[in-house]
C-alpha positions as CSV (number, residue, x, y, z in Angstrom):
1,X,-6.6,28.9,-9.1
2,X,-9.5,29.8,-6.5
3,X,-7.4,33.9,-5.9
4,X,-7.1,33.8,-9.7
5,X,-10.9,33.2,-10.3
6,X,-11.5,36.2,-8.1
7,X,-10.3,38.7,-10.5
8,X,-10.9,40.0,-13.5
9,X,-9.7,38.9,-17.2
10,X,-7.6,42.5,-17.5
11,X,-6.1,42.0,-13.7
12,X,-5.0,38.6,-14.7
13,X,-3.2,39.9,-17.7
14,X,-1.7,43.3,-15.6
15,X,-0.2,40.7,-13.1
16,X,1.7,38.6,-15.8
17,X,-0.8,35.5,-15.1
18,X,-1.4,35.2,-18.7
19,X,-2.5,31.5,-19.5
20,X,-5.2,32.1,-16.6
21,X,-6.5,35.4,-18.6
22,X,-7.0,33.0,-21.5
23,X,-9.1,30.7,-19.9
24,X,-11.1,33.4,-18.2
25,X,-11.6,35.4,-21.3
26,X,-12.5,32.1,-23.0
27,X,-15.4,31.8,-20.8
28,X,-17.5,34.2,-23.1
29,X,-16.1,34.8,-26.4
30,X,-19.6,36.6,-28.1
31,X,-18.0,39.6,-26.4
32,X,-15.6,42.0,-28.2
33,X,-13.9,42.6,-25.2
34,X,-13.3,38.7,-24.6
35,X,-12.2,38.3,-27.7
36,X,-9.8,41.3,-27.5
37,X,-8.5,40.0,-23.8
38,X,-8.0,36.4,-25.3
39,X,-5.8,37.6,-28.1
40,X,-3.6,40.1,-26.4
41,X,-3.7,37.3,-23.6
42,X,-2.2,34.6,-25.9
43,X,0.2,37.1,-27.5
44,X,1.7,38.1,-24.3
45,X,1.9,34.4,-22.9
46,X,3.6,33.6,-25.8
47,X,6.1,36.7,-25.9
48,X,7.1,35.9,-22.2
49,X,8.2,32.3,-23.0
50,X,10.0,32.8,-26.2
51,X,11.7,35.8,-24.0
52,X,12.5,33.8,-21.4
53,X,13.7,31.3,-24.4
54,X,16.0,33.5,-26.0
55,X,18.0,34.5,-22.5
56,X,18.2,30.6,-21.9
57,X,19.9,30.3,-25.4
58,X,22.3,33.4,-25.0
59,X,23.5,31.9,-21.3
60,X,25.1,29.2,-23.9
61,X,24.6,26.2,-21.1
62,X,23.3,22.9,-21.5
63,X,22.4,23.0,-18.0
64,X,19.4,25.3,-19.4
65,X,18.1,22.7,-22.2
66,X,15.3,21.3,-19.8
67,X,14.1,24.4,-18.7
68,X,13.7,25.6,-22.7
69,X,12.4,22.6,-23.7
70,X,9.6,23.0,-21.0
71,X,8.9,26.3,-22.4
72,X,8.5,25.4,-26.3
73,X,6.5,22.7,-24.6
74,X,4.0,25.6,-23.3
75,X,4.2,27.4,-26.7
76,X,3.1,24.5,-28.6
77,X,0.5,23.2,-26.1
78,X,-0.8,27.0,-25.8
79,X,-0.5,27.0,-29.7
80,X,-2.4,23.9,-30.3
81,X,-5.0,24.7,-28.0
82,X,-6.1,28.2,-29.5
83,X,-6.4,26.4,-32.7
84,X,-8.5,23.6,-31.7
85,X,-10.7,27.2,-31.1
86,X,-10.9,28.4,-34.4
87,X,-12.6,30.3,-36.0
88,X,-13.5,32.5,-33.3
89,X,-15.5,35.8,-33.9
90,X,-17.4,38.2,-31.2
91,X,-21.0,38.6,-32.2
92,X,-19.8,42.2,-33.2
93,X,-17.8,40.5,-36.0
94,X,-14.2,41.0,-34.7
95,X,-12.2,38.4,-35.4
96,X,-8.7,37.7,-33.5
97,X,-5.3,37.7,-35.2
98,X,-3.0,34.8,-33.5
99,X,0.9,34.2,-34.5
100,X,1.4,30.5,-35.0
101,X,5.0,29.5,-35.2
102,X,5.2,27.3,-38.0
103,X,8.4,25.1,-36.9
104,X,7.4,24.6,-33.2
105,X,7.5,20.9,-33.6
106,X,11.0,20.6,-34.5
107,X,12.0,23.1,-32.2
108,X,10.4,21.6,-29.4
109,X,11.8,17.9,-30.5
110,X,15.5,19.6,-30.9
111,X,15.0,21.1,-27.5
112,X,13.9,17.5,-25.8
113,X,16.7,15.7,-27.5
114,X,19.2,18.5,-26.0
115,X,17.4,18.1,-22.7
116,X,17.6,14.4,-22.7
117,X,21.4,14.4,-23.3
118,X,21.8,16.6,-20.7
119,X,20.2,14.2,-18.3
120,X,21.7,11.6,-19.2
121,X,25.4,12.8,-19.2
122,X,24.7,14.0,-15.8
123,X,23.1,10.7,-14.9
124,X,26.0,9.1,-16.4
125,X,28.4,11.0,-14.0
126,X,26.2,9.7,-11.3
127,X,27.0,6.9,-12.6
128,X,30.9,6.9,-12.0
129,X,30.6,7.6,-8.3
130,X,27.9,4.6,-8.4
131,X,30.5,2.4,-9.1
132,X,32.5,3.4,-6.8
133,X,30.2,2.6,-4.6
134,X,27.9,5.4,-3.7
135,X,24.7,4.2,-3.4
136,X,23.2,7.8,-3.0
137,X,24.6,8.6,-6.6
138,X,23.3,5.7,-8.0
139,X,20.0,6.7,-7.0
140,X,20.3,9.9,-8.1
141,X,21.1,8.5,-11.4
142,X,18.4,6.6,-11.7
143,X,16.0,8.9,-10.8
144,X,17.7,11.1,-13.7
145,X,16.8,8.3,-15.6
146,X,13.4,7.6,-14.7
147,X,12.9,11.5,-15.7
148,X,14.0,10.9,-19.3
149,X,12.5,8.2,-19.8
150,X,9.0,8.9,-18.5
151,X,9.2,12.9,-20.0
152,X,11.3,13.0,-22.9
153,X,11.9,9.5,-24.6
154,X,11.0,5.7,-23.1
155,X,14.5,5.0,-24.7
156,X,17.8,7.1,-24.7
157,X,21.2,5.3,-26.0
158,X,22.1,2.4,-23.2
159,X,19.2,4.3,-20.4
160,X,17.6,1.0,-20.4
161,X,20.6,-0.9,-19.1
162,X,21.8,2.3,-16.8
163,X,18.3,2.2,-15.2
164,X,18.7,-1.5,-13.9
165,X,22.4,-1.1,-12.5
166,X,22.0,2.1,-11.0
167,X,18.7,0.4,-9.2
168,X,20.6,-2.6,-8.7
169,X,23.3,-0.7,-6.6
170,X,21.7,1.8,-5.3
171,X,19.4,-1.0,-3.6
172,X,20.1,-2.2,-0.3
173,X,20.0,-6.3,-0.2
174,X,18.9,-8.4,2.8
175,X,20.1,-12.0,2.5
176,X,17.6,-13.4,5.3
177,X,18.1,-17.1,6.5
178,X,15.7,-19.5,8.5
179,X,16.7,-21.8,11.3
180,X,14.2,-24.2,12.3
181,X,16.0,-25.0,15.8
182,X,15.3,-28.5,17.4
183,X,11.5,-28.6,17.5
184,X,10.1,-31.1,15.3
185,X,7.5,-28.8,14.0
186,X,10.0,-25.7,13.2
187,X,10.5,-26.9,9.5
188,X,6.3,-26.8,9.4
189,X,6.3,-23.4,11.3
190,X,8.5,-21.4,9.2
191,X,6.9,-22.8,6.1
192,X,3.6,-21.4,7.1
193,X,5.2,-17.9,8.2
194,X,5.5,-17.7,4.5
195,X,8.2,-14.8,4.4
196,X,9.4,-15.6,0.9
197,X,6.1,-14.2,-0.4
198,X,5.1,-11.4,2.5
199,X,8.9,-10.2,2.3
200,X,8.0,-7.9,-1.1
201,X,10.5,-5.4,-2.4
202,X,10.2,-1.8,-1.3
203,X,12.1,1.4,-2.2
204,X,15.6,0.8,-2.3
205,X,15.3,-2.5,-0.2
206,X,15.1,-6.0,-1.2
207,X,15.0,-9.1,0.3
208,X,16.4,-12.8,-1.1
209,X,15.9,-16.4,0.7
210,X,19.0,-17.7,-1.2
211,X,21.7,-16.0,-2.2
212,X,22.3,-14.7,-6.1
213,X,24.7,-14.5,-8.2
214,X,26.6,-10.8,-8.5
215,X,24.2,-9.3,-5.9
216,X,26.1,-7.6,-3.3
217,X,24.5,-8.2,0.0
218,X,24.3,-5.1,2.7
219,X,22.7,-7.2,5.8
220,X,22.4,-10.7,6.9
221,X,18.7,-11.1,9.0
222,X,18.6,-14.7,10.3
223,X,15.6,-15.8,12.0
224,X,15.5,-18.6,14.8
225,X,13.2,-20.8,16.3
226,X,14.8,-21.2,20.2
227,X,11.8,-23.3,20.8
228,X,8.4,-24.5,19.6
229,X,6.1,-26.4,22.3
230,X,2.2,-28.2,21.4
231,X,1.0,-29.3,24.2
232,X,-1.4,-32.7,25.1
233,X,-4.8,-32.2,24.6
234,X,-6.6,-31.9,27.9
235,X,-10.5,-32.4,28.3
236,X,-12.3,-31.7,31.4
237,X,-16.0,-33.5,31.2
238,X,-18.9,-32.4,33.7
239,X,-22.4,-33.5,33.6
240,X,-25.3,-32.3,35.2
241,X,-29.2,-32.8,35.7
242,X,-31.3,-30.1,35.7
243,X,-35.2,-30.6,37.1
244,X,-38.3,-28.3,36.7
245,X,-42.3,-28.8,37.6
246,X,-44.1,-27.6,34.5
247,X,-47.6,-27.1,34.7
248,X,-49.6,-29.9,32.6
249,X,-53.0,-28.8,33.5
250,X,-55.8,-27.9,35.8
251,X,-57.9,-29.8,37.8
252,X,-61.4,-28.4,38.8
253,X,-64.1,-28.5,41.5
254,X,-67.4,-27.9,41.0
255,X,-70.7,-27.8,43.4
256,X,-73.6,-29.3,43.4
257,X,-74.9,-26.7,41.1
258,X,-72.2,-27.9,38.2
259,X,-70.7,-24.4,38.8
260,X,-66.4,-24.3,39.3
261,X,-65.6,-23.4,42.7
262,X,-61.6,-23.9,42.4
263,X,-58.4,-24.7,40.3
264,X,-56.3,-26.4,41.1
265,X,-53.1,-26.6,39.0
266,X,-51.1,-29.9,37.9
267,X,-47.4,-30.1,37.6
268,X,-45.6,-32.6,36.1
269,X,-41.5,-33.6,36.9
270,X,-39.2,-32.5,34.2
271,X,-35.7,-34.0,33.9
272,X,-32.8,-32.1,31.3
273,X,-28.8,-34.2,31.3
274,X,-26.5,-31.5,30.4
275,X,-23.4,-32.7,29.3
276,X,-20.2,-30.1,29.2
277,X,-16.9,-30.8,27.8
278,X,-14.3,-28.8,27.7
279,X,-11.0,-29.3,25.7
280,X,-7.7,-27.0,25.7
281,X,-4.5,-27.4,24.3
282,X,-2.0,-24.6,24.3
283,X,0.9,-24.1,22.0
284,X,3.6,-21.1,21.9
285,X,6.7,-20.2,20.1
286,X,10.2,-18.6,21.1
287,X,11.7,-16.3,18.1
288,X,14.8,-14.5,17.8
289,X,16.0,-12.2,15.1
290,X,19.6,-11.0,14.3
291,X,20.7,-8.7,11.8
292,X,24.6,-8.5,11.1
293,X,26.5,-6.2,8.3
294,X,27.4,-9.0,5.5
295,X,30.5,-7.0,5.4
296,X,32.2,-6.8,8.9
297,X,29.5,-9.8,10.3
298,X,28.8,-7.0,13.3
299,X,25.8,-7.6,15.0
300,X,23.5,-4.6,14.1
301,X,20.3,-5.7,15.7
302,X,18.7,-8.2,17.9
303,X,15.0,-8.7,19.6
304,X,13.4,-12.0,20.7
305,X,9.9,-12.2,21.6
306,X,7.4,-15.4,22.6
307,X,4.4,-16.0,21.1
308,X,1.5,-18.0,22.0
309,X,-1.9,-19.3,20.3
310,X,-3.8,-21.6,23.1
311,X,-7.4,-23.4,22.2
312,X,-9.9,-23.8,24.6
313,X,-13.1,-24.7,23.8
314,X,-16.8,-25.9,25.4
315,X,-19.1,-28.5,23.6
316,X,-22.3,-29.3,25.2
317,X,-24.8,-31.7,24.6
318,X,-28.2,-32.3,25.8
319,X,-30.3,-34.9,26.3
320,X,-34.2,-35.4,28.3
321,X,-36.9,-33.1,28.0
322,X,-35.3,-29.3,27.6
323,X,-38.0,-27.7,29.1
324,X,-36.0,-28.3,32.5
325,X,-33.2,-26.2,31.2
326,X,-32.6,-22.8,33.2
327,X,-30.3,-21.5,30.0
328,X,-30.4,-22.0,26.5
329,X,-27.3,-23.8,24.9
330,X,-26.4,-23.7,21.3
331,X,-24.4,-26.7,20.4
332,X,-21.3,-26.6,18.6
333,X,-21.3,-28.6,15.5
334,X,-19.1,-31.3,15.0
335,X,-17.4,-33.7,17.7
336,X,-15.4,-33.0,21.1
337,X,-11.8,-32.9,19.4
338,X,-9.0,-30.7,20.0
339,X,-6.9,-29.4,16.4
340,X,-4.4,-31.4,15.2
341,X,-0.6,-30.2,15.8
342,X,-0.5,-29.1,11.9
343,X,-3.4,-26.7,12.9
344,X,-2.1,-25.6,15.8
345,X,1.4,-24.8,14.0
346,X,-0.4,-22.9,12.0
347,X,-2.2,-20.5,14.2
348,X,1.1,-20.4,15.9
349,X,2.4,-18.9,12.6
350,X,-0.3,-16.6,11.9
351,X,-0.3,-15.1,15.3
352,X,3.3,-14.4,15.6
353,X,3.9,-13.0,11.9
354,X,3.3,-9.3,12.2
355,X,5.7,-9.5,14.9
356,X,8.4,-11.4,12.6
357,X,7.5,-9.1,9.9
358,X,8.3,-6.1,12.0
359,X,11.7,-7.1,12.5
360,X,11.8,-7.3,8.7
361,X,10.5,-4.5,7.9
362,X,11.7,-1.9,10.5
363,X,15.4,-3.2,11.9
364,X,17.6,-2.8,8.3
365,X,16.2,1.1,8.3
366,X,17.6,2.0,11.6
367,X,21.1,1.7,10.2
């Protein structure tokens, strides 16, 4: 569009770029010569389709319906367009002479209805090998399908129905199963992996906790907790005094005269308690992942990985006069306590589940 802009109206038109010499001669339509541009500009864009039209319809092929229907589709846009325009007159007084083709509706509606039984016979012959058990034809088919429906009708004959069964096998299905192991907490764990919700369907991939009824399953992921360990809270308490002189005041002496001759500061003892607890408790996981054919049950894939989420954390409290302190401690709110297992089963979970994920995600594609 930018090259295009760069030349004139009458290069435009020499060069066969037609519909841009319309909209550059419709920039300034008081002119004669704009005027003159625009109309031999619109006459010759519409020439060249119904041309290219006519050899479409003497080739005598359905496979051209598509291609003609996109090109009534420019004549009656193009058509439509010039007459939202009139009446259009140069300040000279010339006035434009423009062909309007009276039936371009139903030509244009006869050449989408050709066009969409086109598609859909040759989506229907996708369909055939879909069933056979070509996945690549059934995808094919439905994006045939898609392509009528979203172009040229929302509904054609049975493409509602075609749409879902060609998606259905053209889909690959993942039948994934959980196995909470021997840890007491691996029910809790897995729960709060939440896979059933982050495991979303994707292009041509899909992904079922349970099996379903008349769904053909590609891959079998299973997901295994080897082991799941929460460990004893420890705490580690150390306290500590801290001392500092802090000058009070000044004591002076005078001479006879009433007049200071020397100051001589007083410091006063400060005491500070300090009072440091510390409390870890560590946790960690052991996954593995398998991903068989559901077909021939051959292992296709398999990765294990550990996973850890430890807490460790410092209260401190003070108590005496914190002038004595050397650093300056902001206490934690609430009391010395380590999380409770549910908590740290949690973390566990949310820490190791763009790993578990991964597998999800990236192992079925490698195959």
């Amino acid at each position: 569009l930018f090259s295009w802009a760069c030349h004139s109206p009458e290069e435009l038109l020499l060069t066969g770029k037609y519909d841009a010499a319309i909209r550059s001669n419709a920039r300034n339509l008081r002119k004669t010569e704009r005027v003159v541009g625009l109309e031999k500009a619109y006459q010759a864009a519409q020439n060249s389709d119904f041309e290219k039209i006519d050899a479409l319809l003497h080739q005598d092929s359905i496979a051209a319906w598509p291609e003609i229907h996109a090109g009534y589709q420019r004549i009656k846009k193009r058509q439509y367009d010039m007459a939202a325009r009139m009446p259009i007159r140069s300040r000279d007084g010339y006035a434009p002479q423009f062909d309007w083709l009276e039936n371009i509706d139903s030509l244009e509606r006869n050449a989408r209805e050709q066009a969409a039984d086109q598609i859909y016979a040759d989506a229907l012959l996708d369909m055939e090998h879909a069933r056979a058990g070509n996945q690549l034809a059934a995808r094919t088919a439905y994006a045939r399908l898609h392509r009528l429906t979203s172009k040229y009708f929302p509904v054609w004959r049975e493409s509602t129905a075609l749409l879902a069964e060609a998606e259905r096998i053209g889909t690959d299905y993942v039948l994934f199963q959980q196995n909470s192991g021997y840890a007491f907490e691996g029910v809790q764990f897995l729960s709060d992996l939440n896979l059933s919700w982050n495991l979303r369907p994707r292009a041509w991939l899909e992904y079922h906790s349970s099996p379903q009824t008349g769904i053909l399953y590609r891959y079998i992921a299973k997901l295994s907790v080897e082991s799941l360990h929460i460990g004893f809270e420890n705490r580690d308490e150390t306290t500590r005094t801290e001392e500092k002189d802090i000058e009070t005041g000044v004591k002076l002496s005078y001479d006879s005269s009433g007049q200071v001759i020397d100051r001589t500061p007083i410091y006063e003892k400060v005491q500070a308690n300090i009072k440091e607890t510390r409390i870890t408790k560590n946790s960690s996981v052991r996954l593995c992942f398998e991903l068989f054919d559901a077909q021939s049950s051959t292992l296709r894939y398999w990765d294990c990985t550990s996973v850890s989420n430890d807490f460790d954390k410092t209260w401190v409290e003070v108590s005496g006069d914190q002038r004595a302190l050397s650093t300056v401690y902001f206490p934690e709110v609430g009391f010395p306590n380590a999380p409770s297992n549910w908590s740290m089963v949690s973390a566990l979970a949310d820490a190791a589940r763009s790993t578990v994920l991964g597998w999800f995600w990236t192992a079925p594609l490698h195959y």
